[in-house]
N, C-alpha and C positions, 0 to 999 in steps of 0.2 A: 417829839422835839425835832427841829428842823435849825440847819445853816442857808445860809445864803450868801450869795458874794454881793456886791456893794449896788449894782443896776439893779438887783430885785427882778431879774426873768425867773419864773416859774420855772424855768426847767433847769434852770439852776442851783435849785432848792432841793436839797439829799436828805431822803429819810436816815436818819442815822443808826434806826434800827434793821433795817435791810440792806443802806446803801445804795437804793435805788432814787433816782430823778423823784421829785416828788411833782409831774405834771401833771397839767387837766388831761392829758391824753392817759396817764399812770393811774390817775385816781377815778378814771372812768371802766376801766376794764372790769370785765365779769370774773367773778372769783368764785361764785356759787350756783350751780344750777336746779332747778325743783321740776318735775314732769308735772305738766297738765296731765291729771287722769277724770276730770268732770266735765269734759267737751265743751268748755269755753273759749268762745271764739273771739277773732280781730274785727272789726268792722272798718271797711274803707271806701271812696268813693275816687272818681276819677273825673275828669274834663269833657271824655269821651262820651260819658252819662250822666251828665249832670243832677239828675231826679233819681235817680237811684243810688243805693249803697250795696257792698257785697262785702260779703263775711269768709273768714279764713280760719279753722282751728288753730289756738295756739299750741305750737311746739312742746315748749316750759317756759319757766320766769327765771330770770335773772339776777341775779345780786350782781352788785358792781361797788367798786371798794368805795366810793362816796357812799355808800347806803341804798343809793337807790332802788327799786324790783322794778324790773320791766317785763312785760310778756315778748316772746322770742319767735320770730316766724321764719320759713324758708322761703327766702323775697328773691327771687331773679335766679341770680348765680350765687347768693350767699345765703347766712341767717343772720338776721336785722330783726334791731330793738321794733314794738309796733309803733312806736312813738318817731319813726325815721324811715318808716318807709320810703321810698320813691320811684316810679317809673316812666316807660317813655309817656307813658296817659297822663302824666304828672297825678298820678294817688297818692293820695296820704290821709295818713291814720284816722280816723272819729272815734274810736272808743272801743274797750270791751264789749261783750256782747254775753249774758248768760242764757241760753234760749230754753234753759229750762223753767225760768220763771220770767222771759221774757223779759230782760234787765238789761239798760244799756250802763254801764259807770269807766270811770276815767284812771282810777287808780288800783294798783296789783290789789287781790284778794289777801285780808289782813291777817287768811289763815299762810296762805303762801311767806308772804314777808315774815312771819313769826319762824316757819318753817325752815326758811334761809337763812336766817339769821341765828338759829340755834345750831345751825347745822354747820354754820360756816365758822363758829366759835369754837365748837368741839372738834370740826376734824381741820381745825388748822395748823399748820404744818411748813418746812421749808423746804422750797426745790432747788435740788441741783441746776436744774434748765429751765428755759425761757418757755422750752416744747414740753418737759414734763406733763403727762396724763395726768388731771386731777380728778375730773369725773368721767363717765362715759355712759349716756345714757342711751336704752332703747328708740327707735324711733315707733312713736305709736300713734303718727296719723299719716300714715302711709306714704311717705315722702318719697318721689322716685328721683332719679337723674336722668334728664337727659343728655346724651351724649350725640356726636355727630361727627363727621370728618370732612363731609364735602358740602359746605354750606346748608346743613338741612333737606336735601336731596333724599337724603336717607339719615335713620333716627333710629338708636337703641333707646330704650329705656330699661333702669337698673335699679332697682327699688334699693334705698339710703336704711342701711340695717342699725347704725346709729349715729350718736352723735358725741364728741369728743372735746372736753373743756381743758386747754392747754393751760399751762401755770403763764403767760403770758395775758390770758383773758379771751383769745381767739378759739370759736365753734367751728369743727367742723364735720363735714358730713361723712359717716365712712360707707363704703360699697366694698362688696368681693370680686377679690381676686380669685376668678372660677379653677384657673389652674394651682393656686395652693390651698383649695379647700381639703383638710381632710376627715370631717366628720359634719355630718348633720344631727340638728338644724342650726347654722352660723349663729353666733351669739355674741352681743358686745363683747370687745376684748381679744377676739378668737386673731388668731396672728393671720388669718386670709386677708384681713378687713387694710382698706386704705384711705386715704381723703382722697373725698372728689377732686380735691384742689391737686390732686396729681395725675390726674386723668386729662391726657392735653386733650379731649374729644370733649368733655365735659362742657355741657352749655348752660343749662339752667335747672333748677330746680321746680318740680312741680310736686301740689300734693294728689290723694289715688284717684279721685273724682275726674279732675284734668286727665291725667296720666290713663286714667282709662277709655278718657272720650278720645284722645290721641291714638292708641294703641286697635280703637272703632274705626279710625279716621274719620272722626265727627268733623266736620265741615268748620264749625264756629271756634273751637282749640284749633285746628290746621290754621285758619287766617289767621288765632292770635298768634301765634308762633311767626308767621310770615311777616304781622307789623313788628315783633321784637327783630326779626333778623333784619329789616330794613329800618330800624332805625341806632 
């Protein structure tokens, strides 16, 4: 059940069970997340190659409080729905991709949607805060960070140990802090862990394949890294 005041702007409209705004930005956010553990991937294509397509493991799927399941990828410097990708190549999404029976389709797997949705009814709950941890999962397709300070000149990379769903609806990546680590091996949760998004060195996310052809200085990851930083 919902008020509104007399103009009818959406964001004007209060859940009167929460007391939250009831907008399209409110009823978009991700409230549930589910790990990909059957290596299905994102499929995209870009400007720069017009005849081809390239595929990316997805992260996990998303619930988002309209109902929707999205698949979740680490895009640029964040994680983005597949269905929103974007970059300087202008990519964007084409579909899922199951390559184990060689399947391309367009909407979440109906075992994921049933999955989120049972899961987001039973451990529903109310938070104090906007930041409140609601989930926090492993990252298990080898997501690194890279970080940088003097324009890409020089490059760490810091592999993303997981991944953290705020009661706001916001993902994000966490990395260790080497000097308060005090037991191995880091595990979600473990108080060393931070968001990327506080690492003022932080520049993009890549998944291990990249991140190891960088770490080789394979020639074709160095120039992509060069046209992100120049554009």
């Amino acid at each position: 059940m919902t008020t509104s005041t007399p103009d009818h702007n959406t964001d004007n409209v209060v859940d009167l069970f929460s007391g939250k705004p009831y907008s399209s930005r409110y009823n978009r956010r991700i409230i549930r997340l589910a790990p990909e553990l059957d290596g299905l991937e994102m499929i995209y294509s870009n400007e720069a190659h017009p005849n081809k397509l390239f595929s990316i493991k997805v992260l996990c799927w998303a619930l988002r409080a309209d109902g929707e399941v999205v698949g979740l990828v680490p895009w640029l410097d964040d994680i983005m729905p597949c269905t929103e990708i974007q970059d300087p190549l202008n990519g964007h999404w084409e579909g899922y991709y199951d390559p184990g029976i060689d399947e391309v389709f367009f909407e979440a797997p109906i075992h994921k949607v049933l999955e989120l949705e049972t899961a987001a009814e039973y451990y529903e709950f109310e938070c104090d805060s906007d930041k409140d941890v609601v989930q926090e999962l492993p990252d298990t397709i080898g997501t690194h960070a890279v970080l940088s300070e003097d324009g890409f000149k020089s490059i760490t990379l810091k592999e993303v140990v997981s991944w953290q769903l705020l009661s706001d609806g916001v993902v994000r990546g966490m990395l260790i802090d080497d000097d308060k680590v005090i037991s191995t091996p880091v595990l979600p949760g473990d108080e060393c862990l931070y968001s990327a998004k506080d690492e003022e060195t932080f520049r993009y996310f890549f998944q291990h394949h990249i991140a190891n052809k960088i770490k080789a200085k394979d020639p074709d990851a160095l120039a992509a890294i060069s046209m992100l930083v120049e554009s």
